[in-house]
N, C-alpha and C positions, 0 to 999 in steps of 0.2 A: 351482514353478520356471517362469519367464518363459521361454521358448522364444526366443534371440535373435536379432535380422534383421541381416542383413549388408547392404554394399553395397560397391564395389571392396575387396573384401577384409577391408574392416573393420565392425566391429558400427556399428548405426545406431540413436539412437535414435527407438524407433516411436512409432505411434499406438495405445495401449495401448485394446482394447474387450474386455469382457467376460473379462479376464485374460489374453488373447492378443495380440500385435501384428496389427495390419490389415497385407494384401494391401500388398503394394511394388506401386508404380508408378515406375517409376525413373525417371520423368520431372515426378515430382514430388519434388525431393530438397531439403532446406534446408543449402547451405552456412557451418557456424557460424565465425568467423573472431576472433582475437584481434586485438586494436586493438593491444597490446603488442607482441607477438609478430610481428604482419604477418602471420600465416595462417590457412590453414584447420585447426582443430584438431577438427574434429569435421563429423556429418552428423547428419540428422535426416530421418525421413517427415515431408513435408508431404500434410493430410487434403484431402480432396475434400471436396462437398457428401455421398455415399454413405456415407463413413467416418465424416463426423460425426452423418449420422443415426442411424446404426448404433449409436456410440456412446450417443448421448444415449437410443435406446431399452435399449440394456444397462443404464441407468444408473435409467430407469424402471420394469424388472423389478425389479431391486434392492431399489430402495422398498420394494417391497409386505413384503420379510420384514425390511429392516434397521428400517425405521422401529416396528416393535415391539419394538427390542431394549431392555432394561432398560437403567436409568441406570447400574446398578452395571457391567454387562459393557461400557455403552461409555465409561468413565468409568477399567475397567481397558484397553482397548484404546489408549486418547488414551496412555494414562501409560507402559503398551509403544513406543507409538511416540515419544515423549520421549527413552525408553531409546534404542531406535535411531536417533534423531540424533545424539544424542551420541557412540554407537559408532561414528558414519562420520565425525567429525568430519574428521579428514583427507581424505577421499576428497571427500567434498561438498566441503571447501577448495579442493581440486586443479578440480575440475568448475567454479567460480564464479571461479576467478582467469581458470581458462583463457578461459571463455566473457566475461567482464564484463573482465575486464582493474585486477580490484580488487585493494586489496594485503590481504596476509595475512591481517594481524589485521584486518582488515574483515571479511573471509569467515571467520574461525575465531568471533567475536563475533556475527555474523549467528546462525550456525548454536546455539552454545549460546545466545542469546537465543530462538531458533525453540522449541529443548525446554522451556523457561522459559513462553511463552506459552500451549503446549499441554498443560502440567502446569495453566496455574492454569483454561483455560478445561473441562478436564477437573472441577479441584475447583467450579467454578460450575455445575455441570450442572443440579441440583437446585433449585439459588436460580431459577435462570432456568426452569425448567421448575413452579416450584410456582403453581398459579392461587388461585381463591380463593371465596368465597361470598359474594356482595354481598344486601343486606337488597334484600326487595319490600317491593309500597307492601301486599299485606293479608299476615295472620302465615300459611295456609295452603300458598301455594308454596313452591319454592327454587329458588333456582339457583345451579348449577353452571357455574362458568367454568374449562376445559379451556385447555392449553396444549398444540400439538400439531403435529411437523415441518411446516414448510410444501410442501415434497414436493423434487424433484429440482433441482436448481442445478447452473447454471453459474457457472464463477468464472474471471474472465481476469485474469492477475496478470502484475508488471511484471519485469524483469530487474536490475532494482538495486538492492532489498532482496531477494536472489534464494531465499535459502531460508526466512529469515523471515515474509514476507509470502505466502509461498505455503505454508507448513506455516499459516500464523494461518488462511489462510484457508479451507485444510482444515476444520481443527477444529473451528471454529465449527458450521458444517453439519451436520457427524458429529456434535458432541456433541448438540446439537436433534434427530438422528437423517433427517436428511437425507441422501440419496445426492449423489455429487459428478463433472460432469464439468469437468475441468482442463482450461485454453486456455492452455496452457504458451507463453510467449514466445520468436519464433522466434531470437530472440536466446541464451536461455542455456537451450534444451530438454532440453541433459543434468542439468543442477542440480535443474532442476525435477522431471525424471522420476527423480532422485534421492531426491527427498524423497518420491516416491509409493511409491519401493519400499520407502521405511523405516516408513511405514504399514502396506502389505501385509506386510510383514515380522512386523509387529506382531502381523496375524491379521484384520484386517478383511476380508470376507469378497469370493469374486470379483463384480466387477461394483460394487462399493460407490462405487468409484475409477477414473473412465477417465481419461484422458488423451490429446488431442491437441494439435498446434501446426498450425497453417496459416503459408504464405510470405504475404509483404506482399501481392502480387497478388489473392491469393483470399481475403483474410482480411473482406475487408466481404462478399463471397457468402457463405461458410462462417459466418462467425457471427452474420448475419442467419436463416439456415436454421436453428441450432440456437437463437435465440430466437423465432422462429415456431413451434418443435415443442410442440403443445399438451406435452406431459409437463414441461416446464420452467416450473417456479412461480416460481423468482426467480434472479436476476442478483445477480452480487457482482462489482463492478469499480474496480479498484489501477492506475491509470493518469492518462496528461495529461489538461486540461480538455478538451482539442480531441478527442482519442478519445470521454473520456465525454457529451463532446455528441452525438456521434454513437452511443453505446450507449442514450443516454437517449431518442434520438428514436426509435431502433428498435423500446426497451422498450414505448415509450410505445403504438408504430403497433398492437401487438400486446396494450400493455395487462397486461406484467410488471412486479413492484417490481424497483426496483435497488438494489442499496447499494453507496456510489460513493464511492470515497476517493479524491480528485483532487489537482492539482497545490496550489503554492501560493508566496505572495511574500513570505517569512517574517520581518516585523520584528523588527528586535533595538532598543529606546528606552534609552537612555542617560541616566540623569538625573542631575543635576550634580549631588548624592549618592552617586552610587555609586562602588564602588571600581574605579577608571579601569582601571588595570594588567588585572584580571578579566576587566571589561567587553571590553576591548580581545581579550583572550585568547581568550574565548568567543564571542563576535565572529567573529574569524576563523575558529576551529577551525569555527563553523557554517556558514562559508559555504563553507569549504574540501573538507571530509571528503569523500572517496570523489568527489573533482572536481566536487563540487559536484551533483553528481547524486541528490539525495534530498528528497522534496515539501517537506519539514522544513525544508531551507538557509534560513540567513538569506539571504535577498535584498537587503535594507536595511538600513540602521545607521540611528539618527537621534537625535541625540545632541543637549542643549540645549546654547543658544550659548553659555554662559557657561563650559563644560571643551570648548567641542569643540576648538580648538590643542590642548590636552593631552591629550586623546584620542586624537586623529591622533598622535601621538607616539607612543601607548602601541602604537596599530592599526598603526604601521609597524613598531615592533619583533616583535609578534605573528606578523604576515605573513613579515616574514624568516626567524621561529622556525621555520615552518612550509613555507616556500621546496624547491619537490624533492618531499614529501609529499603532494602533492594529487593523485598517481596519472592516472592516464590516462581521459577518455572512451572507452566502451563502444563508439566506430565512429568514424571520422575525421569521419563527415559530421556526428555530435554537435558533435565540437569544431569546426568550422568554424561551425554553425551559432551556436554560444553564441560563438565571437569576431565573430562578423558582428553578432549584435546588439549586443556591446559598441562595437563601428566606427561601427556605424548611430545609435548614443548618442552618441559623440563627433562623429561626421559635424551631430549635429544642437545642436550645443554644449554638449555634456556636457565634463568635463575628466578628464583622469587624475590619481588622484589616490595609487593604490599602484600601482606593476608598468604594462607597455606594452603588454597583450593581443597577447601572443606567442606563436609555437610553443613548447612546451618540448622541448629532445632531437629525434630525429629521425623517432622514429613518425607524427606527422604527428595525433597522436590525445593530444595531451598540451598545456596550454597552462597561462604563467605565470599564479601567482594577479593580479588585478588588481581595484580596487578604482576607480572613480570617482564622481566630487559636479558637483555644479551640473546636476542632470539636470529641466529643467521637466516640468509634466505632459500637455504633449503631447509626450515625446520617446518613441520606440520602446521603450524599455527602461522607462521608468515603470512597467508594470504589463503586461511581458509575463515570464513565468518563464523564465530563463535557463539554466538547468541547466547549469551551467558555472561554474569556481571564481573567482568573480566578484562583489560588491555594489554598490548604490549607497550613499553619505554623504549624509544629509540633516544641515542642522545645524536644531534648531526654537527657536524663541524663546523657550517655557516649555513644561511637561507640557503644557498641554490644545492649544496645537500639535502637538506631538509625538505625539497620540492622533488626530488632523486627520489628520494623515498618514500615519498607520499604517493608518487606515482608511478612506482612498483609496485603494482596490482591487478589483477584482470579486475578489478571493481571499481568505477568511478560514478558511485551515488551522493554523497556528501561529504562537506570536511570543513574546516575551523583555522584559522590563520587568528594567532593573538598579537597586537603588536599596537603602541600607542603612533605610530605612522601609520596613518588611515592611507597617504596617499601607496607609501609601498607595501602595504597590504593590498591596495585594491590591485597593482602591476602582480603582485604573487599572484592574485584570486585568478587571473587571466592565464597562469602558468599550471594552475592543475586541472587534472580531468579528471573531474567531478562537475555533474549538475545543479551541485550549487552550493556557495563557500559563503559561511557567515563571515565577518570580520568579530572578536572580542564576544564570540559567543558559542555554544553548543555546534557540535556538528548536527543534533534534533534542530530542525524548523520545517514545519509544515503548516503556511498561513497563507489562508483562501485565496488570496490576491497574487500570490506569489507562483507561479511555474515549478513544479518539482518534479523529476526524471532524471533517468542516468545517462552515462553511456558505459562505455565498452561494457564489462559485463553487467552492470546493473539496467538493463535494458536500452529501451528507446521510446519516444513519443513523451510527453508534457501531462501532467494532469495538473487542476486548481482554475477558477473561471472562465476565463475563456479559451485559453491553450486546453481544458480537456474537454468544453463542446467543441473546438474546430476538430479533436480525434477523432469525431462522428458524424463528421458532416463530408460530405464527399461535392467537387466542383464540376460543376457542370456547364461545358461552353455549349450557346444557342447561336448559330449566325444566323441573320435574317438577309437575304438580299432582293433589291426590290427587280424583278423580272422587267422592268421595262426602264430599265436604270444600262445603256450600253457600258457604261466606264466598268460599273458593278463586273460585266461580266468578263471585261477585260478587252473591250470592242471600240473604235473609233465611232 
């Protein structure tokens, strides 16, 4: 049992080290505030440089006994903790509305997708951990090639796939047998140390799992320090391009791997085949959901000239379906920010083309969906991510336009290809650079089974069952050769 910390009167939550909350400094305090609500619905310890060193050496004691634990015990641990996300369904719900300002069934869907992911990368343990014996050049050697945790991670996750993305990123590590320290987002601290407890709850042992958050202020000192701590082997980071540049330069100064799932500007291509009404529908719902705040949103539409009128008919019906649903940005200065760049697009001759990039309601943290086209590619918005319930319309003259433009971006994380030709869909899907192209669907997919990661600027590396345990498993070649073996040595 976690010993709780207070602060005016109410539990706070801490900086979890070594299965204890760290020392209050009450002058270090994170105020969590709801964008909906207007208030402060919560507190949080923000760590120092001490507290996070502190942590990250608990986290490399740990090592030394969890990283021997067999696949069966951590493979029954992962599927314990499955169990207990699901048990708290409600409660984690309550923690992620409160903090994110999401609506319901976002956070109840979040969280059963969470158990979902950590059941399948629990069943992939083995796949991902089995190495193998590769032939030498004379028949006297062997070798053995080992697969084997790469040691203590850190992992800094975002607050908008709030429990999802931060259980995935858990389990990955644990399952590889890696120890984990959490850089929970100062944004939604209780959701996150949510999901830590429903691990520890599990039975994983102390010290396996720390957790801290730092305030914006100290957060480039703070976890610069704990990627400098020699005991930390690799980085795992769920965030904007502009953060993971600046995590990558860090990694880099220090000379850690990172695995970095970044933003992105998520084409949805329209092809004058497809079934319009659909297209229009999935369209929207992607760039809508959750206000448009997920690396996955469609950004673009880009639809060939010869449906897009009919399109746009279908996309304005869509839009209205969905009009009120697009939920609230996560802080006012979100939404402000993602309508300034919609202004700063029209300021530079873009047109509106659904909705007036408005306030919605009076939170101040809520804006109508909006949609605009005629955006060139030197205007602000062309290929900066938006994160706000918002796309551009492109109309392209045929497919291999329309692939022109898709892939005009420093971001290749997802995209969407609509067309009743499965088979020249699937020859498109092979032509963009993106990590991964639905067919007749959402640029949003992220299912356990599946491989998700970018490239160019939406990072590098795989996460989801076994593509994100092999991110943390490092190979290790063993030759053995037998000393009274002549050939072995190369001798007649």
């Amino acid at each position: 049992m976690i010993a709780p910390l207070t602060y005016k009167d109410k539990e706070i939550v801490p900086c979890l080290v070594n299965g204890q909350p760290a020392k209050l400094d009450e002058s270090r305090v994170i105020e969590i505030t709801s964008s909906a609500q207007g208030k402060i619905v919560g507190y949080a310890q923000s760590a120092d440089v001490k507290t996070a060193r502190a942590a990250v050496e608990a986290t490399a004691r740990a090592f030394q006994s969890f990283s021997e634990t067999t696949y069966e015990k951590k493979r029954e641990l992962l599927n314990r903790a499955a169990d207990e996300l699901e048990a708290r369904v409600e409660i984690l719900a309550q923690y992620q509305i409160a903090e994110t300002s999401c609506p319901e069934s976002f956070a109840r869907f979040n969280i059963l997708e969470a158990a979902k992911h950590v059941r399948e990368i629990a069943a992939s343990i083995t796949i991902a951990a089995t190495g193998e014996i590769p032939p030498m050049e004379a028949v006297g050697p062997t070798c053995f090639v080992y697969k084997q945790p790469v040691g203590p991670v850190l992992g800094i996750v975002p607050w908008n796939g709030t429990v999802v993305l931060c259980a995935r990123a858990l389990a990955a590590p644990l399952a590889a047998g890696c120890t984990f320290l959490l850089k929970a987002s100062e944004l939604s601290p209780r959701t996150h140390y949510g999901v830590v407890e429903a691990f520890l709850a599990a039975g994983f042992p102390t010290g396996v799992i720390n957790q801290i958050q730092v305030r914006r202020e100290d957060s480039v000192e703070v976890t610069e320090a704990i990627i400098a701590h020699p005991s930390i082997r690799k980085i795992e980071f769920i965030g904007s391009a502009t953060v993971g540049r600046a995590i990558g330069q860090t990694a880099g100064k220090y000379l850690k791997p990172v695995l970095m799932e970044l933003g992105g500007k998520g084409p949805a291509i329209v092809l004058k085949d497809a079934d319009l009404r659909k297209a229009a529908m999935l369209s929207a719902q992607g760039a809508l959901l959750h206000h448009g705040q997920i690396c996955m949103s469609t950004e673009r539409i880009i639809v060939e000239k010869a449906v897009a009128d009919e399109f746009i008919i279908h996309l304005r019906d869509a839009v209205a379906s969905f009009n009120g649903n697009a939920g609230f940005a996560v802080t006012k200065a979100m939404a402000q920010k993602a309508q300034k760049l919609v202004q700063d697009a029209t300021d530079h001759g873009a047109r509106l083309l659904i909705g007036g990039n408005k306030q919605r309601g009076d939170s101040g943290a809520a804006l109508e969906p909006t949609f605009v086209t005629g955006v060139e590619a030197d205007n602000p918005i062309y290929d900066l991510e938006t994160f706000g319930p918002s796309a551009t319309v492109y109309i392209a003259e045929d497919e291999k336009d329309a692939i022109r433009i898709a892939n005009d971006s420093s971001y290749g994380l997802t995209g969407a290809i609509h067309t009743r030709n499965i088979l020249k869909g699937l020859r498109l899907a092979k032509q963009l650079e993106v990590g991964l192209v639905t067919l007749n669907s959402m640029t949003l997919l992220d299912q356990s089974s599946v491989p998700i990661g970018g490239v160019k600027g939406s990072g590098w590396g795989r996460s989801n069952s076994r593509y994100s345990v092999e991110e943390f498993l490092i190979v290790k070649s063993v030759v053995a050769i037998d000393p009274d073996d002549p050939v072995a040595w190369g001798s007649a």
